[in-house]
Backbone as ProteinMPNN parsed JSONL, in Angstrom:
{"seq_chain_A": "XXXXXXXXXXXXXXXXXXXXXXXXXXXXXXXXXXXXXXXXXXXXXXXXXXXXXXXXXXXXXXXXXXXXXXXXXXXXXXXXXXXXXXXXXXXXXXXXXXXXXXXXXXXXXXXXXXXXXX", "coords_chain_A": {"N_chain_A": [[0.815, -1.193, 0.0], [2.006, 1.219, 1.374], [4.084, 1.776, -1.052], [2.276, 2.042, -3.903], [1.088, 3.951, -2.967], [3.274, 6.035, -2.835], [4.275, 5.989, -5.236], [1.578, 7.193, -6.444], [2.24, 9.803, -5.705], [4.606, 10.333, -7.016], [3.694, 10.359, -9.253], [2.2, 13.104, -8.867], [4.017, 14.359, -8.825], [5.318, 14.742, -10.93], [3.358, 16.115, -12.563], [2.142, 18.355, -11.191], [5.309, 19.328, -10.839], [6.507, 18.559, -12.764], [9.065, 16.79, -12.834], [10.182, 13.361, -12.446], [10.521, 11.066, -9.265], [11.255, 9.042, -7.571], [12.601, 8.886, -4.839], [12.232, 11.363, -3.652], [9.495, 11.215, -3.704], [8.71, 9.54, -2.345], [9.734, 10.512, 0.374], [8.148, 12.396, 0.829], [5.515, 10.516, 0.686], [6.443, 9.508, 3.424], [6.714, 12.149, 5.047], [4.212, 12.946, 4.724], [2.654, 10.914, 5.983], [3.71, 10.918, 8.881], [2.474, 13.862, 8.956], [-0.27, 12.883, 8.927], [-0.457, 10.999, 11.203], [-0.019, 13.053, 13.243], [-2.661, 13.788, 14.596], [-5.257, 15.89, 15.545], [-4.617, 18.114, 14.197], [-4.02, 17.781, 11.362], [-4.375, 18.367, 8.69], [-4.275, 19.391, 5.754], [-3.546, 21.634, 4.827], [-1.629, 21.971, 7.195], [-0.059, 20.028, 6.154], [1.338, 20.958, 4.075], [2.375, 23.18, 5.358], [4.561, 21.537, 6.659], [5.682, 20.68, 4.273], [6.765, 22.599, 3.07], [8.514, 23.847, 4.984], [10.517, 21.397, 4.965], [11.169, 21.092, 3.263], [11.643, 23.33, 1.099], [12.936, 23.903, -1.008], [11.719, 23.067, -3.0], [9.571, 24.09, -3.633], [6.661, 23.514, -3.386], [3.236, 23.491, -4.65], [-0.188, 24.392, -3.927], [-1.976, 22.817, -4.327], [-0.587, 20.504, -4.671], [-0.034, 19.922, -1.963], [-2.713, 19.191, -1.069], [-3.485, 17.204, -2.713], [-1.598, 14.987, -2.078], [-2.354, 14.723, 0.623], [-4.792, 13.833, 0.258], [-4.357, 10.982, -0.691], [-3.259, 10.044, 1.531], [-4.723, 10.191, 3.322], [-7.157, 8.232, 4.402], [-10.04, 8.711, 4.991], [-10.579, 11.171, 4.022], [-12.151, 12.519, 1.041], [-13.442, 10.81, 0.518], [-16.701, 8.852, -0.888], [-19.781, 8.939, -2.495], [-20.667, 9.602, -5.748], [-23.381, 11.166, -7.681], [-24.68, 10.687, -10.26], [-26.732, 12.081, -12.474], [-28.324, 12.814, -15.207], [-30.348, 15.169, -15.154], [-28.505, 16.947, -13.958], [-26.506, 19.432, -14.939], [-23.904, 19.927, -15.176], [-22.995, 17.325, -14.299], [-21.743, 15.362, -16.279], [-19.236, 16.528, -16.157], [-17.686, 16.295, -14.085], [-18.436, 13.272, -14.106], [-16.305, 12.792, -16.467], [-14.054, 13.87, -14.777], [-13.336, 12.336, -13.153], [-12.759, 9.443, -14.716], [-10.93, 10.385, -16.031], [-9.279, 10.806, -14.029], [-8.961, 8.885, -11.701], [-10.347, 8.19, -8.692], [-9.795, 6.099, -5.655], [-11.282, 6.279, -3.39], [-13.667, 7.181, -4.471], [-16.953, 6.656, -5.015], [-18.516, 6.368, -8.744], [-22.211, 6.608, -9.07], [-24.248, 6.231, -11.555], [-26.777, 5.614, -11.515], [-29.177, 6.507, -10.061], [-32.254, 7.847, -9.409], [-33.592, 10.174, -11.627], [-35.199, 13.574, -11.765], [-37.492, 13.258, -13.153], [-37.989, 10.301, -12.848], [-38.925, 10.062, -10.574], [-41.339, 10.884, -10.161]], "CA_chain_A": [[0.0, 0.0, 0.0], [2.735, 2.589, 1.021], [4.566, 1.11, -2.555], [1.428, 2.209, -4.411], [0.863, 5.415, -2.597], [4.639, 6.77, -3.143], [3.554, 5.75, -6.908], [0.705, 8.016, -7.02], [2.877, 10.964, -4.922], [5.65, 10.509, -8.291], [3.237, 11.255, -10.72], [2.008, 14.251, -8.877], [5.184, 15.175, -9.147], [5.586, 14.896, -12.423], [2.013, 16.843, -12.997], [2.911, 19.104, -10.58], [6.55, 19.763, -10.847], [7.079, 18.326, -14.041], [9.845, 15.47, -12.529], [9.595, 12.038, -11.436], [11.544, 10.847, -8.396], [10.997, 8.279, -6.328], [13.073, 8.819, -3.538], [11.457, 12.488, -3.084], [8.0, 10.991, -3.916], [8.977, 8.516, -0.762], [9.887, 11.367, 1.736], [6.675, 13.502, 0.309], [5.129, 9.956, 1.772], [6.558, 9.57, 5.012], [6.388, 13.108, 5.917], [2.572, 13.081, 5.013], [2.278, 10.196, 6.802], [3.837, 11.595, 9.862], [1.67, 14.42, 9.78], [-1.683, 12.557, 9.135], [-0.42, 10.348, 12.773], [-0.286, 13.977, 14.355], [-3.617, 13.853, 15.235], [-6.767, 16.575, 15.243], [-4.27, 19.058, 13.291], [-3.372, 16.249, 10.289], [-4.777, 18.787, 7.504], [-3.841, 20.028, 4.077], [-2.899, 23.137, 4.858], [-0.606, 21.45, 8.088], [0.739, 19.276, 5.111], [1.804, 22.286, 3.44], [3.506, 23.559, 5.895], [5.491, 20.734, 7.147], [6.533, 20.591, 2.793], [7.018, 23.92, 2.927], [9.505, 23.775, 6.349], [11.292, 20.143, 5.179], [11.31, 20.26, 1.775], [11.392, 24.616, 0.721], [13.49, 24.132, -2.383], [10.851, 22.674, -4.34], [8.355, 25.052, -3.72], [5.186, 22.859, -3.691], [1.859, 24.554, -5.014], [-0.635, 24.131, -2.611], [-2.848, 21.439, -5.233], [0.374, 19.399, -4.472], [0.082, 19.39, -0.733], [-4.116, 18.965, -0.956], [-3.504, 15.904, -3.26], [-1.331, 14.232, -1.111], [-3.262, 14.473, 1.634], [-6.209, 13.176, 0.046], [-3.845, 10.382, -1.101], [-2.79, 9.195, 2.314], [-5.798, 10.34, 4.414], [-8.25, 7.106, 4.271], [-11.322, 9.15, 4.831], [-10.594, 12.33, 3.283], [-12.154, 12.669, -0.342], [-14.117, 9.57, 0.598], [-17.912, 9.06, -1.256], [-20.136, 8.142, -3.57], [-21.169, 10.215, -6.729], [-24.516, 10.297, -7.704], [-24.553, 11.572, -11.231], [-28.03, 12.051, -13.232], [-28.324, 13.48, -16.473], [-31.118, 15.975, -14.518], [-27.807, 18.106, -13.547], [-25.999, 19.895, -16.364], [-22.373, 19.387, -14.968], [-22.529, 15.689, -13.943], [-20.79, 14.944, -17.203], [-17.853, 17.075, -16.499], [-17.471, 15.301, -13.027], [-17.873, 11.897, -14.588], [-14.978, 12.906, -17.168], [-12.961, 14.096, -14.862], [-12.748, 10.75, -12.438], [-12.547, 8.914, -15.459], [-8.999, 10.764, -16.632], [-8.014, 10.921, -12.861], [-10.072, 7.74, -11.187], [-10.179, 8.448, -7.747], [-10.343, 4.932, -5.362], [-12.538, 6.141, -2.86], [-14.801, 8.126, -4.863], [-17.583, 5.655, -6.259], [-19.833, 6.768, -9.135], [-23.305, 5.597, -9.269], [-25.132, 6.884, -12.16], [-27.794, 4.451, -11.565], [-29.525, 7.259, -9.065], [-33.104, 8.254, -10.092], [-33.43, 11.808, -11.753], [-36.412, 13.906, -11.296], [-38.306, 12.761, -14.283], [-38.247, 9.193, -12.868], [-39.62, 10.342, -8.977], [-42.732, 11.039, -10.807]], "C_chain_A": [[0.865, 1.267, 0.0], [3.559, 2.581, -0.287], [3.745, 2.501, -3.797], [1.437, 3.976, -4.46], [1.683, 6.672, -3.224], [4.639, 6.821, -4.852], [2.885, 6.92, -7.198], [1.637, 9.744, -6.578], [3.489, 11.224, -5.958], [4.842, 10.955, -8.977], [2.581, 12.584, -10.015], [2.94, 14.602, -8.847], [5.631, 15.538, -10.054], [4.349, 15.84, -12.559], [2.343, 17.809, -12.28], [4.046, 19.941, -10.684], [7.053, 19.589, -12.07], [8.473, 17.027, -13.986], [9.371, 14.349, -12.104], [11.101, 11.925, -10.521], [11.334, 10.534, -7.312], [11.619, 8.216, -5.202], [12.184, 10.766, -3.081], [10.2, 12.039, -2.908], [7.939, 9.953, -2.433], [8.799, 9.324, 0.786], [8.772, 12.22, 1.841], [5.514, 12.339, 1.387], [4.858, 9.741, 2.815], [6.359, 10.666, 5.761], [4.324, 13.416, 5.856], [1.941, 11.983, 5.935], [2.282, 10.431, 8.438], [3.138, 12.85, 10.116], [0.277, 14.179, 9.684], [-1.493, 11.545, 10.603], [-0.12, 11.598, 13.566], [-1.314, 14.17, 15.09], [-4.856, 15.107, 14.333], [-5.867, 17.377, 14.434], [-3.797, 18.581, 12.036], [-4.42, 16.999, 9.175], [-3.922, 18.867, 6.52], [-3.102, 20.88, 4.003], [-1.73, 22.9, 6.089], [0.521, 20.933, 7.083], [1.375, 20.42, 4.629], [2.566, 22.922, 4.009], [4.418, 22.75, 6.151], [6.32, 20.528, 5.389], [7.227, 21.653, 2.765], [8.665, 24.043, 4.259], [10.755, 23.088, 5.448], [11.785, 20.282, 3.954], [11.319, 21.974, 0.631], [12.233, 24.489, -0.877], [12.721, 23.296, -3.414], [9.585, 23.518, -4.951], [6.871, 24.601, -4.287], [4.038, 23.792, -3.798], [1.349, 24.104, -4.433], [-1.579, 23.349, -3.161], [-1.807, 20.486, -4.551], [0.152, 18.5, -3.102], [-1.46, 18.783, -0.895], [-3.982, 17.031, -1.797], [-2.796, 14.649, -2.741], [-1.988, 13.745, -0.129], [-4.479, 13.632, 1.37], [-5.593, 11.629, -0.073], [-3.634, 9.648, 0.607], [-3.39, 9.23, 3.572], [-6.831, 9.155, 3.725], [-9.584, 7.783, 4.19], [-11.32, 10.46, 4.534], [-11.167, 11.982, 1.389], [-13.366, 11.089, -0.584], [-15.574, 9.753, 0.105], [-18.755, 8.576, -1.932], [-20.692, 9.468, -4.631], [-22.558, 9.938, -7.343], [-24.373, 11.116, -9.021], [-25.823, 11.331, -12.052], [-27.757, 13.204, -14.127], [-29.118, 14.802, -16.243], [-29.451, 17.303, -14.704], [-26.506, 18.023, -14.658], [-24.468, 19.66, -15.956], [-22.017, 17.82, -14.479], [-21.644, 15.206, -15.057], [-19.311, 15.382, -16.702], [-17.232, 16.031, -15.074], [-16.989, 13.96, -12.962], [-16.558, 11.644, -15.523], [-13.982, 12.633, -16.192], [-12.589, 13.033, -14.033], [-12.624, 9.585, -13.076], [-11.013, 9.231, -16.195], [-8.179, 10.598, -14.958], [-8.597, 10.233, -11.921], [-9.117, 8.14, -9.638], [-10.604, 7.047, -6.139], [-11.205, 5.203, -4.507], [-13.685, 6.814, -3.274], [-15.741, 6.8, -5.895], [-18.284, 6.347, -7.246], [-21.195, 5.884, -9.43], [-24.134, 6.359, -10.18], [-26.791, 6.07, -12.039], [-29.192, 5.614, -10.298], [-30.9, 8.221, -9.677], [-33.661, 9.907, -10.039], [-35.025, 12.184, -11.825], [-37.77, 13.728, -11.981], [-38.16, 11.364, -13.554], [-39.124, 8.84, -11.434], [-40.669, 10.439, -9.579], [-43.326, 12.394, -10.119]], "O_chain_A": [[0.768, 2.168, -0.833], [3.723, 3.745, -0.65], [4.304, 3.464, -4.322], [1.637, 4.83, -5.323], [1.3, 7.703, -3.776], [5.048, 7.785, -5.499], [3.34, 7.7, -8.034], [1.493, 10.711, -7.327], [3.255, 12.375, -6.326], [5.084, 12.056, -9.472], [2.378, 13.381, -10.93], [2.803, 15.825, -8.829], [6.317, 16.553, -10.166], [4.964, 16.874, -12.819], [3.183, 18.437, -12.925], [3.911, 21.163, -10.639], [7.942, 20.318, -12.512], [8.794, 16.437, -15.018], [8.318, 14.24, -11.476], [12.223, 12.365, -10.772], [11.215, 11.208, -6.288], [11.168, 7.388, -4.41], [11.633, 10.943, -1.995], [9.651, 12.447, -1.885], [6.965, 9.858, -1.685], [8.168, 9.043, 1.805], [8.474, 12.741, 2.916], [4.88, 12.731, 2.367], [3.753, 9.69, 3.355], [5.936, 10.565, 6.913], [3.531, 13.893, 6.667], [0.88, 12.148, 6.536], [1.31, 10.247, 9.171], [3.041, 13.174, 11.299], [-0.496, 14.99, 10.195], [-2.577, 11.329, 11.144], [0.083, 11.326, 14.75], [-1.161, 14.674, 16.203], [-5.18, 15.197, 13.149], [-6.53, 17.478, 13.402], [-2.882, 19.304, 11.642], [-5.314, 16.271, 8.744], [-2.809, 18.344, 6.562], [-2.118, 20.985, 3.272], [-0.795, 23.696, 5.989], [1.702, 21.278, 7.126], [2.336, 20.623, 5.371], [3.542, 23.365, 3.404], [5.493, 23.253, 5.824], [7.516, 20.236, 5.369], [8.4, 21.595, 2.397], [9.775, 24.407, 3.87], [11.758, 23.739, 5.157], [12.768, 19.649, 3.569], [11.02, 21.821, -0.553], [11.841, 25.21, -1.794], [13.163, 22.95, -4.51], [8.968, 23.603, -6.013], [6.186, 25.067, -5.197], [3.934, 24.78, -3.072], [1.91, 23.119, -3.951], [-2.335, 23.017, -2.248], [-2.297, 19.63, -3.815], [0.125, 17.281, -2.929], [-1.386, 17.557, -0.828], [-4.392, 15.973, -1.318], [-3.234, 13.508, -2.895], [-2.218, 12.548, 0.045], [-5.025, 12.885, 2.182], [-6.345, 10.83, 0.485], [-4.007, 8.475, 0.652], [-3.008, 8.676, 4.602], [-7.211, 9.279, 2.56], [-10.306, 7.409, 3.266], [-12.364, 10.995, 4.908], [-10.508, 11.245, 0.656], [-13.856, 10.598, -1.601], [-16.033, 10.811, 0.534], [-18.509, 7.382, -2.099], [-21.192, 10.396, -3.995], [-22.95, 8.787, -7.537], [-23.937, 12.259, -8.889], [-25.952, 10.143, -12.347], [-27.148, 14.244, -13.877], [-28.767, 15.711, -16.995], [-29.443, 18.281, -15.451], [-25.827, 17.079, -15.06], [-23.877, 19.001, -16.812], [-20.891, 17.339, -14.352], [-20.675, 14.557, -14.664], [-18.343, 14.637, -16.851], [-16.399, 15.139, -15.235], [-16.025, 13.446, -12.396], [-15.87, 10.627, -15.448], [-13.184, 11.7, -16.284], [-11.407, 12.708, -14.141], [-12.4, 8.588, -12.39], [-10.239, 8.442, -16.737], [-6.993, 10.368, -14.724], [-8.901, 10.979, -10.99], [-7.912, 8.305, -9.45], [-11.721, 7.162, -5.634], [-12.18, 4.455, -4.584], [-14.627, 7.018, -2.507], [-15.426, 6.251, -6.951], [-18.923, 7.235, -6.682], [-21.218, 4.748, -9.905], [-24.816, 7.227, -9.636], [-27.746, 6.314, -12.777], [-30.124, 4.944, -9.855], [-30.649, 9.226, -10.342], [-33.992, 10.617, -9.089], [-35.923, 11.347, -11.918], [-38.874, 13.983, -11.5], [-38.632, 10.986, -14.626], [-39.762, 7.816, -11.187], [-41.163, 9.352, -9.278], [-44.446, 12.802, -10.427]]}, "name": "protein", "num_of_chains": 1, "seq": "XXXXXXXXXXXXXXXXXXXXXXXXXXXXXXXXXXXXXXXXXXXXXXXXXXXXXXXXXXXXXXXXXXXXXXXXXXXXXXXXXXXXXXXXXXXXXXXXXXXXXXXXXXXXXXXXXXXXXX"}
């Protein structure tokens, strides 16, 4: 699982930063890991700083730190999608977790739109 994770951390790095580099994409890991076991302050914006402190010569954009986090927080980003043709942006939604599939995000288009409530 942390294998995987440090996986997905490289390619935001590459999307992100434009490099790959698995030994940074490792320490990007462990330090998010260490501050999602800090406790009640184990945010995004905590993440960000502790990149920002440990790691200042890369100069992470603050998508970078948020995507991590979502990445190694279990119940962050967590859900289900309900997508009906009723609402005019559900497409763009369904695109975009289809180019950037998200594992805890389910979609269920199967979810009856207001023409089918009667």
């Amino acid at each position: 699982m942390a294998d995987q994770m440090a996986a997905q951390i490289d390619d935001m790095l590459e999307e992100f930063l434009g490099i790959r580099d698995s030994e940074l994409a490792r320490t990007v890991h462990d330090l998010a890991l260490a501050n999602a076991n800090a406790g009640a302050g184990a945010s995004a914006s905590s993440l960000a700083t502790t990149l920002g402190d440990k790691l200042a010569d890369f100069e992470f954009p603050a998508g970078f730190a948020r995507g991590v986090h979502a990445i190694i927080s279990p119940d962050n980003g967590a859900g289900v999608l309900y997508a009906t043709l009723a609402c005019p942006y559900a497409h763009r939604a369904v695109l975009a977790l289809a180019l950037r599939p998200c594992p805890r995000i389910v979609v269920d288009p199967a979810v009856p739109t207001k023409n089918n409530l009667g």
